[in-house]
C-alpha positions in Angstrom: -10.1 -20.2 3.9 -10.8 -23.2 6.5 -8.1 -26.0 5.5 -10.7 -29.2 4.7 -9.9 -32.6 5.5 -8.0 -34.6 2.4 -10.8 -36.8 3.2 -13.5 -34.7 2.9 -15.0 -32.1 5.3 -16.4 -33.7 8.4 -18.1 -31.6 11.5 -14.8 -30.8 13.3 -13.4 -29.5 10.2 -16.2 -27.0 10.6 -14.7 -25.8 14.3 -10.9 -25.9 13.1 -8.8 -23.6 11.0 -5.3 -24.7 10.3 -2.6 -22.1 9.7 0.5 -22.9 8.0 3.7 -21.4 8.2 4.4 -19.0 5.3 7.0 -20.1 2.3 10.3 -18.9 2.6 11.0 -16.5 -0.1 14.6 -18.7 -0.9 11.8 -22.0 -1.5 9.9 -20.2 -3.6 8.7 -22.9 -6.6 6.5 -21.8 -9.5 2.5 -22.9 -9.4 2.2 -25.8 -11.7 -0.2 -23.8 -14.2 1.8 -20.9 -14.0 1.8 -18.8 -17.2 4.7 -16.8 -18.8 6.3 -13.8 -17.1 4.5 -10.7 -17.0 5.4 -8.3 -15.0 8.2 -7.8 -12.2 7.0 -6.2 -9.1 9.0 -4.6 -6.1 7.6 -5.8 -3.1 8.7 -3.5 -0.1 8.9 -3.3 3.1 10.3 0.2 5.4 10.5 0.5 8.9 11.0 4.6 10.4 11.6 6.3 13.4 7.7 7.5 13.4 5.2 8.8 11.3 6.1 12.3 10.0 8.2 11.4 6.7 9.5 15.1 6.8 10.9 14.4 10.4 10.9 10.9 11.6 14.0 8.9 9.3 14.4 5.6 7.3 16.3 3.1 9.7 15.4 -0.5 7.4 14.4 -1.2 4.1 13.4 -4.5 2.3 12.8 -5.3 -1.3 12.0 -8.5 -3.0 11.5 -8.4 -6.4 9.1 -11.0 -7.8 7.6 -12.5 -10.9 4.0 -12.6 -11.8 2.1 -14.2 -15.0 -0.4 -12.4 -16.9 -3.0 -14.0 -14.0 -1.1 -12.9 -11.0 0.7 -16.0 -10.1 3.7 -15.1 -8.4 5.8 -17.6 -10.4 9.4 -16.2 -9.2 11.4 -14.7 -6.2 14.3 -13.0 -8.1 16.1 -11.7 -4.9 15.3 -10.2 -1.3 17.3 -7.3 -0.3 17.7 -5.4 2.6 19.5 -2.7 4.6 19.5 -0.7 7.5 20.8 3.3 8.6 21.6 5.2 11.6 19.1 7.3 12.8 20.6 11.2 13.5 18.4 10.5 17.0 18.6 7.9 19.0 15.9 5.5 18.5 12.6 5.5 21.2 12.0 2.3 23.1 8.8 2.2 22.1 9.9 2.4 17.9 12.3 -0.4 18.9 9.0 -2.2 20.2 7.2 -2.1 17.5 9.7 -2.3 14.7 12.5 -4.8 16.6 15.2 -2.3 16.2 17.6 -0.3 18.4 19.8 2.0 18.5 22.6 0.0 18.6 21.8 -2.3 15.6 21.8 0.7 13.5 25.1 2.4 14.4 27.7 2.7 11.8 25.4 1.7 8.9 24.1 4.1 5.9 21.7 3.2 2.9 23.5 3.9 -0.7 20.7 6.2 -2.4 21.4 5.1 -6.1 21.2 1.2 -5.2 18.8 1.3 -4.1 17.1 3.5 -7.1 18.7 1.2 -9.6 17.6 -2.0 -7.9 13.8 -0.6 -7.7 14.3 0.6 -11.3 14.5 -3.0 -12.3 11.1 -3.5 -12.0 7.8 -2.4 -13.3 5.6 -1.4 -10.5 6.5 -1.1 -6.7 4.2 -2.4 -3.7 3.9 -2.1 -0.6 0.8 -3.2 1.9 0.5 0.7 3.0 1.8 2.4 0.3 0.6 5.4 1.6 3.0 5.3 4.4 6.3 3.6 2.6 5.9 5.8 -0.3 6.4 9.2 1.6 9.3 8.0 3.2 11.1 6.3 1.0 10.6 9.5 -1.7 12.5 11.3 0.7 15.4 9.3 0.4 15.1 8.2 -3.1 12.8 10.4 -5.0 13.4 8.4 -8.3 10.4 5.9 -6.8 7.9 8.8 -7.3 8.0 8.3 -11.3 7.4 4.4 -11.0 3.4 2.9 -10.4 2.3 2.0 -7.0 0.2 -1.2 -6.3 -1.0 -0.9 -2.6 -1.8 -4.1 -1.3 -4.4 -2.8 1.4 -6.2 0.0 -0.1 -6.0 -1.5 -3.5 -7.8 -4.8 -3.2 -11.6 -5.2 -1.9 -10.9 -6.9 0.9 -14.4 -6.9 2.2 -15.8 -8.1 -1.3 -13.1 -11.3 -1.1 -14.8 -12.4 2.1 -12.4 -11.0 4.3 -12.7 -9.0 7.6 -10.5 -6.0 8.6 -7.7 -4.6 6.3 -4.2 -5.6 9.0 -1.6 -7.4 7.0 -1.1 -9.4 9.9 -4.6 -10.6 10.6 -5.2 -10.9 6.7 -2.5 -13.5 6.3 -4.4 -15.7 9.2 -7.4 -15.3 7.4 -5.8 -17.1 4.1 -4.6 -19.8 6.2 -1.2 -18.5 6.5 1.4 -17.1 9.8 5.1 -16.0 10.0 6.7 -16.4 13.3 9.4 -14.0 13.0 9.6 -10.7 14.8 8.1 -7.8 12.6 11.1 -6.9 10.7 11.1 -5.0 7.3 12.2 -8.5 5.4 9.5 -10.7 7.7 6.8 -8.3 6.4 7.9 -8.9 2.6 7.9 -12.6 2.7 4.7 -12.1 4.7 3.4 -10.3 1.8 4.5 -11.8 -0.8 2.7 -15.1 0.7 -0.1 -13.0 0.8 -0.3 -11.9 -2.5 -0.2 -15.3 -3.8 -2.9 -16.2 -2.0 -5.6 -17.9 -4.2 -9.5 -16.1 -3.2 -12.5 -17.9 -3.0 -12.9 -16.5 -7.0 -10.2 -18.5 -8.1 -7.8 -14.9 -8.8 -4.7 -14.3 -6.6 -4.4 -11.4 -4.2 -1.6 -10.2 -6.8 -4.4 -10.0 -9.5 -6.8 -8.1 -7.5 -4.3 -5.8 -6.6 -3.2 -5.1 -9.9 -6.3 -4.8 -11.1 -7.4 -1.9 -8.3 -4.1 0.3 -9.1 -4.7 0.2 -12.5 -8.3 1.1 -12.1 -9.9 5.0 -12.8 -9.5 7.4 -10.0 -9.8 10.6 -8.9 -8.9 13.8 -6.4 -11.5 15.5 -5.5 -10.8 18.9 -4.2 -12.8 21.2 -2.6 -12.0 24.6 -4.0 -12.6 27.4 -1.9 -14.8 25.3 0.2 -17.0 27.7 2.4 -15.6 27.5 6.4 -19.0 26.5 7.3 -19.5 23.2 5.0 -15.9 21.8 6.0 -17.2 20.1 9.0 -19.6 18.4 6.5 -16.7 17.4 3.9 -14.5 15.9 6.9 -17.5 13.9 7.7 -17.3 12.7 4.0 -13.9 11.5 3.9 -12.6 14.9 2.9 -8.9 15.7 4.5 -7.4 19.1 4.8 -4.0 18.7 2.7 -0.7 20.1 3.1 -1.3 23.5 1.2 -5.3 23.8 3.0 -7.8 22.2 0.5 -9.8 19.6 1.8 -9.8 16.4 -0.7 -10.6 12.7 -1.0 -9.1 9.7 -3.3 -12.6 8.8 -5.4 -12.7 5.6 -7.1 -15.0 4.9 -10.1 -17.4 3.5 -8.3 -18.6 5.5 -6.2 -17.8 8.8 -8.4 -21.3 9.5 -10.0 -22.8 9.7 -6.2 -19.9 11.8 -4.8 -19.9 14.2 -7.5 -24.2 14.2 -6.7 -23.3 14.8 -3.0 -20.9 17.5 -3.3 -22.9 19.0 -6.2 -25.6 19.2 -3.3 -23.8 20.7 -0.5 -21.6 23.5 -2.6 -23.8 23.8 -5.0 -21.4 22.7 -7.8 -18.8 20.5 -9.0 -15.6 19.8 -7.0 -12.5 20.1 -8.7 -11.5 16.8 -10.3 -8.0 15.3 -10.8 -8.0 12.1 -12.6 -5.1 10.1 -10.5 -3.3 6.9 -12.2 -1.5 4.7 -10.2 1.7 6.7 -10.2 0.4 9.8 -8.8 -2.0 8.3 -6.1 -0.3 7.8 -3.3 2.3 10.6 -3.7 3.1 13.1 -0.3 0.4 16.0 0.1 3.2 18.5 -0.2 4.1 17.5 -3.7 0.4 18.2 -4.5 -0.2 21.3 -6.3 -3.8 22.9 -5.6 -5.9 23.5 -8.9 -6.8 27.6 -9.2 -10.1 27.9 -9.8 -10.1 32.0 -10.2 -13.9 31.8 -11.8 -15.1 30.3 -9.1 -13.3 32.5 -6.3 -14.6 35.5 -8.2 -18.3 33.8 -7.7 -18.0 33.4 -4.1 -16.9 36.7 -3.4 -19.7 38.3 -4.7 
């Protein structure tokens, strides 16, 4: 990830890392080796009011939909697209500080549901870098997205493992040698990402490829079934989160299932409920999540 010298590395190529301005997503051009097509991703982009998908509303979306070889090359931009809608509140200043949008720029200006469900439909997976955050929201508006797979480009890929440090889109794009510019807008953060994605690892795989490869991997909810009140501090300290309808779970990936399944088998003093999750029901909203009855097991607690 430190640009070398086409000369060869000398000592203050060492003390220097060069970033380059990301590629327009209209200049897009093909890798040389590039394979066949593949698959067509929807990269996305949101930007909301706040947090709380159930209160806080959609005011920009951006999509780009992209091409990617069996190896994760990104070998084509097909389109970008984005839109914006007025918010029923007015926007807070400090939203419009973070996002780059205000009140005004929004006025007048509605998103057309079924576009934008038809334009998403035209691809095979969607992504987005926090897919656990876009998702919700835009499920809300469109709920069609909630049948299609989810690649999420943070929580998906090993960062750590590729040799990189911290999981912010932002700072991850400086560490591949890479900056945009532009003001964080929904369609900066796409091209952003895309660029990103592309990005070749010190393993000679894309971004896109490890990405892929995570959403497809095994993975499971664990839920802890009538979990006693006093072991809940215990599972919060694990990773465990209390959901929307009060069972405290965690998102398990294959690695590391054999040793939670040991450590919950431990502290309960049984197995955990286990929901095998794919990569279209992973990042769904907590309320959509139905709780697994486990009436033998309540019956053995109560005695």
């Amino acid at each position: 990830m430190i640009s070398k010298s086409p000369c060869g590395p000398t000592q203050a190529d060492e003390d220097v890392r060069i970033l380059r301005r990301i590629t327009p997503l209209c200049e897009w051009r093909a890798p040389t080796d590039a394979g066949p097509p593949f698959m067509k991703i929807a990269v996305l982009d949101t930007e909301t009011t706040g947090f709380d998908p159930q209160y806080d509303e959609l005011i920009e979306i951006a999509v780009a939909l992209i091409v990617i070889d069996e190896k994760g090359r990104v070998i084509a931009v097909e389109s970008l697209r984005s839109g914006m809608q007025q918010s029923c509140r007015p926007i807070e200043p400090e939203i419009s500080g973070i996002t780059g949008i205000t009140t005004e720029m929004v006025e007048g200006k509605r998103f057309v549901p079924q576009q934008i469900a038809d334009h998403l439909a035209e691809a095979n997976a969607c992504l987005a870098f926090n897919v656990a955050f876009d998702r919700r929201h835009l499920e809300e508006l469109v709920p069609e997205v909630g049948s299609m797979p989810w690649i999420c480009a943070m929580a998906d890929v090993d960062w750590h493992g590729l040799g990189f440090d911290g999981r912010a889109q932002g700072y991850l794009l400086m560490q591949a040698g890479l900056f945009n510019p532009v003001a964080h807008r929904a369609g900066d953060d796409v091209a952003s990402l895309v660029n990103l994605l592309a990005h070749v690892c010190e393993d000679g795989r894309t971004v896109m490829a490890h990405a892929l490869e995570g959403a497809k991997a095994a993975s499971w909810r664990f839920e802890a079934s009538d979990l006693p009140h006093r072991l809940q501090k215990d599972a919060y300290r694990r990773g465990y989160r209390r959901s929307y309808h009060g069972v405290y779970h965690k998102l398990v990936r294959e690695p590391d299932h054999d040793a939670e399944s040991a450590w919950y088998r431990e502290l309960v003093g049984r197995d955990p409920t286990i929901v095998p999750v794919d990569w279209i029901d992973r990042y769904r909203a907590e309320w959509t999540w139905e709780p697994v009855k486990r009436e033998v097991e309540v019956a053995h607690w109560r005695r």
